[in-house]
N, C-alpha and C positions, 0 to 999 in steps of 0.2 A: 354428767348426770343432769337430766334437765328438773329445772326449776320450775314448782308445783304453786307457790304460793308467796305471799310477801307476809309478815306478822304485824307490819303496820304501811297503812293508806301512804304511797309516797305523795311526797306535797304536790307535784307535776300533773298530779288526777282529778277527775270531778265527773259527777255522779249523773250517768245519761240515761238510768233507767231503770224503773222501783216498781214491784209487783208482790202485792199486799193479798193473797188468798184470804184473809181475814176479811176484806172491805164485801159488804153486799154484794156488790154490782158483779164483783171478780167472783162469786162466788156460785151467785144466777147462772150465771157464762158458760163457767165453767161443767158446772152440773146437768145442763139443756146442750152443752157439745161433750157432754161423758153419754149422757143417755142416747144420742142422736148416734152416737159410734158406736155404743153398746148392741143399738137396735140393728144398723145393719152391719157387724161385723156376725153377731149371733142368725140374723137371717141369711145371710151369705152363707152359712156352715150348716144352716137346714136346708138349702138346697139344695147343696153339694152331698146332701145322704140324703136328701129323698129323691131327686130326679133320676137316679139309676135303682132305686128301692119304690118306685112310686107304685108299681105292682102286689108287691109283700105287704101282708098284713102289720102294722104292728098294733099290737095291743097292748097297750098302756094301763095297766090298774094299780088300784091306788092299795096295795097289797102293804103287807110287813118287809117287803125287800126292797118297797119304793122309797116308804118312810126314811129308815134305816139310811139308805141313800142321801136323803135330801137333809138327813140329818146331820151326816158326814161332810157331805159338801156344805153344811152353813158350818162348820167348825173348820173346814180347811180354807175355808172363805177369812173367817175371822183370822188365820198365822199368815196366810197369806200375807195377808197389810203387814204385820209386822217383819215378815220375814222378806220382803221387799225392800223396805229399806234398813235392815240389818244388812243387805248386802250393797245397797248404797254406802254404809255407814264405813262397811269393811272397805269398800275404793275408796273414800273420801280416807281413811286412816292409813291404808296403804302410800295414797303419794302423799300425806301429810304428818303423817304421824299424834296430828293436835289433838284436841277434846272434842268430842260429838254433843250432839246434844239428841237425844231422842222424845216424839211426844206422842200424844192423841186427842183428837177432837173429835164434833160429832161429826165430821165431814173426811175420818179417816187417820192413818199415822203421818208421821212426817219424819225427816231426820235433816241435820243440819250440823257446820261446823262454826260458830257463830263468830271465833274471837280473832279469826283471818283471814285475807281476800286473797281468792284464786284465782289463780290466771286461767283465761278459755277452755287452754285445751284437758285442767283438772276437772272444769265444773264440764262439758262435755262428756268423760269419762263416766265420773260419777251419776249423769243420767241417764245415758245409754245405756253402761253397763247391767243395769238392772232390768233392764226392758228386753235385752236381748236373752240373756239366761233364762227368765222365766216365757220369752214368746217361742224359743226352741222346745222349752222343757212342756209346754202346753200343746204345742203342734202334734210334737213325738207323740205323746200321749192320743190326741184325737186320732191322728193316724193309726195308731194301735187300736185303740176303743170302736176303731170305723167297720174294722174288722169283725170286731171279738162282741161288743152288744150297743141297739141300739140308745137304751137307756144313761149306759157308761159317756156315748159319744155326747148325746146332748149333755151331759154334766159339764163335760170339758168344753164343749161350745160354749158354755155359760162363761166358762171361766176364762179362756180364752178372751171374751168376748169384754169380760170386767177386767179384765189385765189393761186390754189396749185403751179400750175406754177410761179406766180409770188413771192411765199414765197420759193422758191430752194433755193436760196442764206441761209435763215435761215436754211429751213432744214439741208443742209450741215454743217452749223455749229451744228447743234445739232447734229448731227450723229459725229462731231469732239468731242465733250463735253460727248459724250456718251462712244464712243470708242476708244479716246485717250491722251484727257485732262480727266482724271477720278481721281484724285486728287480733294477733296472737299476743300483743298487752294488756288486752282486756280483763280487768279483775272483776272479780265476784264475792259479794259478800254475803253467804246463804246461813240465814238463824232457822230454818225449816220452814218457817210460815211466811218468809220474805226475804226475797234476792234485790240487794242492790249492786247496779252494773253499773261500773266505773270504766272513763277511758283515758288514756294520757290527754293531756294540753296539748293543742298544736302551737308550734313558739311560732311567729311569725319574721 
């Protein structure tokens, strides 16, 4: 059965890599490349229904069924965040079984396992896994909506759109974890708000 996590830093480690979402700087960054991927993953998805629609009318009013709509979607917007990482929270407790910790700020939810370090390929798991269920479960959906109306479809473009965008932070670490912590000893120690990344000593 492969082994998810250590319960305590072996002495053999030390710490080659700390990312504090709390600090400014990481915060600026991060919010100016959520917005930049929001912008064009959601205009990629108005082209793709308007350049074979570019003929058809649509009429957009700002009606009792529009409201109603954008009412729904800022309330599915708000479970969203949480329901994101409730399924983070379920892979981190599947290969670990430990204590979660769950939060929110004004900059969104977070979840974290704070009192063990895990090796690569749990913390791996645990941020993809969430990225890919909900980037299926939003495609499905727009492809269905592309059909059926085009009010429904830009809804989901939006979301869509603040899915991917709003997972950069992960993906960047997963693009860390891919191409340059590549070391399967690598541990991790994730409180929600900051990963610190440990790697064995090389003995000489």
């Amino acid at each position: 059965m492969a082994k998810y996590y250590e319960l305590e830093l072996p002495e053999t480690y030390q710490e080659i890599y700390h990312v504090d979402i709390n600090k400014k700087k990481t915060k600026i960054l991060l919010n100016l490349a959520t917005l930049g991927v929001v912008g064009i993953v959601f205009g990629i998805s108005l082209l793709i229904y308007f350049i074979p629609h570019r003929s058809d009318k649509i009429n957009f009013e700002l009606n009792s069924r529009t409201i109603i709509f954008f009412l729904i979607c800022f309330i599915f917007l708000f479970f969203y965040m949480f329901i994101h990482e409730f399924v983070r929270g379920v892979t981190y407790k599947i290969l670990t079984k430990q204590k979660l910790i769950f939060g929110i700020n004004a900059w969104g939810t977070y979840c974290g396992v704070p009192n063990i370090y895990i090796y690569r390929k749990g913390t791996i798991l645990a941020l993809i896994v969430p990225f890919i269920v909900f980037t299926i479960f939003f495609i499905a959906l727009l492809i269905w909506f592309y059909f059926l109306d085009y009010l429904y479809y830009f809804g989901m473009a939006f979301f869509l759109s603040i899915h991917i965008g709003g997972n950069i932070g992960n993906l960047r670490m997963l693009y860390l974890y891919s191409f340059k912590f590549k070391d399967k000893t690598i541990l991790t120690k994730d409180t929600g708000l900051e990963q610190f990344i440990y790697q064995k000593i090389k003995q000489n």
